[in-house]
C-alpha positions in Angstrom: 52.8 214.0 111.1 53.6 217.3 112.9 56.2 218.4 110.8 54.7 218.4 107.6 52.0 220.6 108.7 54.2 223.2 110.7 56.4 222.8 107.2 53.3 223.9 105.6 52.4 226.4 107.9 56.2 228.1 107.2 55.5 227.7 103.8 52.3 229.5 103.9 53.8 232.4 105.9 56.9 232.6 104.0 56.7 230.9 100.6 59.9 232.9 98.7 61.8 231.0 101.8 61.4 227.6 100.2 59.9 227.8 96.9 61.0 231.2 95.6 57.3 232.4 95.3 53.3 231.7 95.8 52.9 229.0 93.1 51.0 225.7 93.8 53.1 223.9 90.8 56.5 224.9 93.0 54.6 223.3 96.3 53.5 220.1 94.6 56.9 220.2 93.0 58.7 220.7 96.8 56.3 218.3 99.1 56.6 216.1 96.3 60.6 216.3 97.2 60.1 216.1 101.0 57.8 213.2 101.2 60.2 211.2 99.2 63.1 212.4 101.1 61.9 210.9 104.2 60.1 207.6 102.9 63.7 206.9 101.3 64.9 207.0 104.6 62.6 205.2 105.9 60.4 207.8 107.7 57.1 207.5 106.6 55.4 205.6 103.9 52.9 207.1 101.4 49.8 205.6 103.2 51.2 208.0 106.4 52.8 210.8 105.4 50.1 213.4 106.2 48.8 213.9 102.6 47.1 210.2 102.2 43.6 210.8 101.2 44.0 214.2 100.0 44.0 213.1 96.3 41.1 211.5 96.4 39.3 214.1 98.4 40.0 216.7 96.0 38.8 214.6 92.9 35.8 214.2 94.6 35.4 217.8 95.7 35.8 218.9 92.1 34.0 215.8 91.2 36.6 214.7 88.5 37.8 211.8 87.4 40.5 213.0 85.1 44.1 212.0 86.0 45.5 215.2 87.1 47.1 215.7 90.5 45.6 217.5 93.3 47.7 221.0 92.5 46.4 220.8 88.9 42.9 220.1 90.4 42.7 223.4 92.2 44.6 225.3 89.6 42.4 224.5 87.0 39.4 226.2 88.8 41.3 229.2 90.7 42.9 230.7 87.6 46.2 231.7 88.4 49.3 229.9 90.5 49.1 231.9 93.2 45.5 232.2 94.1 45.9 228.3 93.3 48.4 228.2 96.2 46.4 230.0 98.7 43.2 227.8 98.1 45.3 225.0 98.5 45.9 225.9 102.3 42.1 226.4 102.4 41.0 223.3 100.7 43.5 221.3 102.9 42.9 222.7 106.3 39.3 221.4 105.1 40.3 218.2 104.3 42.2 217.5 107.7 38.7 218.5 109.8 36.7 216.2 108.0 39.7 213.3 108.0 39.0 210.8 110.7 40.4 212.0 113.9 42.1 208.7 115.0 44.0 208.5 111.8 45.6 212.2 112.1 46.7 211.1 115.8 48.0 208.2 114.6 50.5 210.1 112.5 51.4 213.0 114.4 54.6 212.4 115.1 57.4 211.2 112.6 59.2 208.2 114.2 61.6 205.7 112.6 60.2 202.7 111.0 61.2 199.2 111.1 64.1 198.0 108.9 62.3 194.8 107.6 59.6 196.8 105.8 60.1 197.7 102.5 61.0 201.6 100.8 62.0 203.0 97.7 65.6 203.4 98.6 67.3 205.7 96.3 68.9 208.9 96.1 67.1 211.2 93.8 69.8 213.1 93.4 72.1 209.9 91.8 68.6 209.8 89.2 69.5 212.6 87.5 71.8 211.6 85.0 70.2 208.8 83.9 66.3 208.4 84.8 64.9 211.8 85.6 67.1 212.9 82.1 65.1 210.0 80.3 61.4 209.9 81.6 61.1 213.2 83.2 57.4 213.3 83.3 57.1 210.2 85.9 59.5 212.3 88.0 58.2 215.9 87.3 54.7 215.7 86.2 55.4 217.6 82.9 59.2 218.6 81.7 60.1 221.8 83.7 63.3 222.8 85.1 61.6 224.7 88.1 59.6 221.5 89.1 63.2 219.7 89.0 64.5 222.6 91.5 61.5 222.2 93.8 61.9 218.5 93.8 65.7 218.8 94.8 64.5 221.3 97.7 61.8 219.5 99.0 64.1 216.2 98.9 67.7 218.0 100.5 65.2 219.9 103.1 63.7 216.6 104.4 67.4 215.1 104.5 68.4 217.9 106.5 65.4 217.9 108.6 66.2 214.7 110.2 69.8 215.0 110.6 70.9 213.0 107.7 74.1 214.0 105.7 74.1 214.8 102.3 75.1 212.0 100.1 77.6 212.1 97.3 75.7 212.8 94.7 74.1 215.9 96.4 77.9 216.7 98.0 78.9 217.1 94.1 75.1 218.8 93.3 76.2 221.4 95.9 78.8 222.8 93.4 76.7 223.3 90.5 74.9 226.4 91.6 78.3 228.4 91.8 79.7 226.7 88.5 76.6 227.9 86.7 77.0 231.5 87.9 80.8 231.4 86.9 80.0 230.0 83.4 77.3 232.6 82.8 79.5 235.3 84.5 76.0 236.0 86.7 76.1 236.9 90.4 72.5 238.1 91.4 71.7 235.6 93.5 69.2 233.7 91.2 69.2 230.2 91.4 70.6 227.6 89.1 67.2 227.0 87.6 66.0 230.5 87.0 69.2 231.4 85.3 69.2 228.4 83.4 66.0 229.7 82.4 66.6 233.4 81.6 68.9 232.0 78.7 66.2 229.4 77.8 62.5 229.9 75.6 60.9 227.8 77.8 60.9 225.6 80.6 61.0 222.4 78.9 64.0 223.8 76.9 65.9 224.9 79.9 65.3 221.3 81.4 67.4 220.0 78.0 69.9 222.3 78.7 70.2 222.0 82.4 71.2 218.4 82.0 73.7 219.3 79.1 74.8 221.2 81.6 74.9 219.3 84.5 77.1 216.7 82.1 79.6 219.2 81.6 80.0 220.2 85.2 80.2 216.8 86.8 83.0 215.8 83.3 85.1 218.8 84.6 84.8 218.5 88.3 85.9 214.8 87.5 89.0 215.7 85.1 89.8 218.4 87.8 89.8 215.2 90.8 91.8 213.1 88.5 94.5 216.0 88.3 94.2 216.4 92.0 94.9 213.4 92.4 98.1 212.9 90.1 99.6 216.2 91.0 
């Protein structure tokens, strides 16, 4: 799967460009995103998305059994998110030498599976509302409101990647940034989430709030269609 590792390699060279800063948690967060983006649409699958194996090869390299994921693996032995994100590329370009060669070339290349094999097919963007809202932790790991940005990024950028158009419910997401900065009266350029977050204790409390939020914006922008429409 080329493109996941040249994604990666961008990434790598440029982290502020896709996840705001170095931080492993944001990657996880983001790839987590992406690789759901394109098994949605029917791209890949989890057993060839260019990450398969890499789980279990970290467990073992830590030799852990604890359920943690593979970024909370490496964070909890390189001390800070950023160092966490740089041993990450080092502990993954490991991983891909010792992976079985015929398997790598087997998934170099994206290409479109067949229509009779079965995908999640959802848009994670129409699970806000109602299941991310209620069981955050099976979509986010842990309730964080930076976790939900990366996962929106890492979804929309796979989207886009392929030459899909957004879907509704990410056509009325699109909005919410410049609402949030008009109801806040901020315009620095900070994203949704990290403004959300300035006015928040934490980021658990800031998730709460984002989806009060989030309610109240999608409420108005529906009153304002209804008056659109009657005027």
């Amino acid at each position: 799967m080329n493109e996941l590792f040249t994604l990666l390699q961008n990434i790598k060279e440029n982290p502020v460009m896709y996840i705001d800063k170095p931080s492993i948690t944001c990657l996880d967060s983001f790839l987590t995103g992406y690789i759901s983006g394109l098994i949605t649409l029917g791209f890949t699958t989890i057993d060839s998305c260019g990450m398969e194996g890499f789980q279990e090869w970290i467990q073992e390299r830590a030799k852990t059994n604890v359920s943690r994921s593979w970024a909370g693996i490496i964070l909890s032995y390189s001390g800070s998110e950023r160092a966490a994100f740089n041993r990450f590329f080092e502990e993954f370009e490991q991983f891909l030498k010792q992976k079985d060669n015929s398997k790598i070339q087997k998934n170099e290349d994206i290409s479109r599976l067949s229509e009779d094999m079965s995908f999640p097919r959802f848009d994670i963007y129409n699970e806000i509302p109602s299941n991310i809202k209620k069981r955050p932790g099976m979509f986010l790991g842990r309730s964080s409101i930076t976790r939900l940005d990366m996962l929106l990024r890492g979804y929309s950028f796979a989207r886009r990647e392929v030459g899909v158009p957004p879907t509704e419910p990410e056509r009325k997401f699109e909005g919410f940034q410049s609402w949030i900065e008009d109801k806040y009266g901020i315009n620095s350029g900070q994203s949704w989430s990290k403004i959300i977050l300035f006015y928040s204790v934490d980021e658990h409390e800031a998730l709460e709030k984002f989806f009060e939020l989030f309610e109240e914006y999608l409420n108005q922008k529906k009153s304002s269609e209804v008056d659109e429409n009657c005027g």
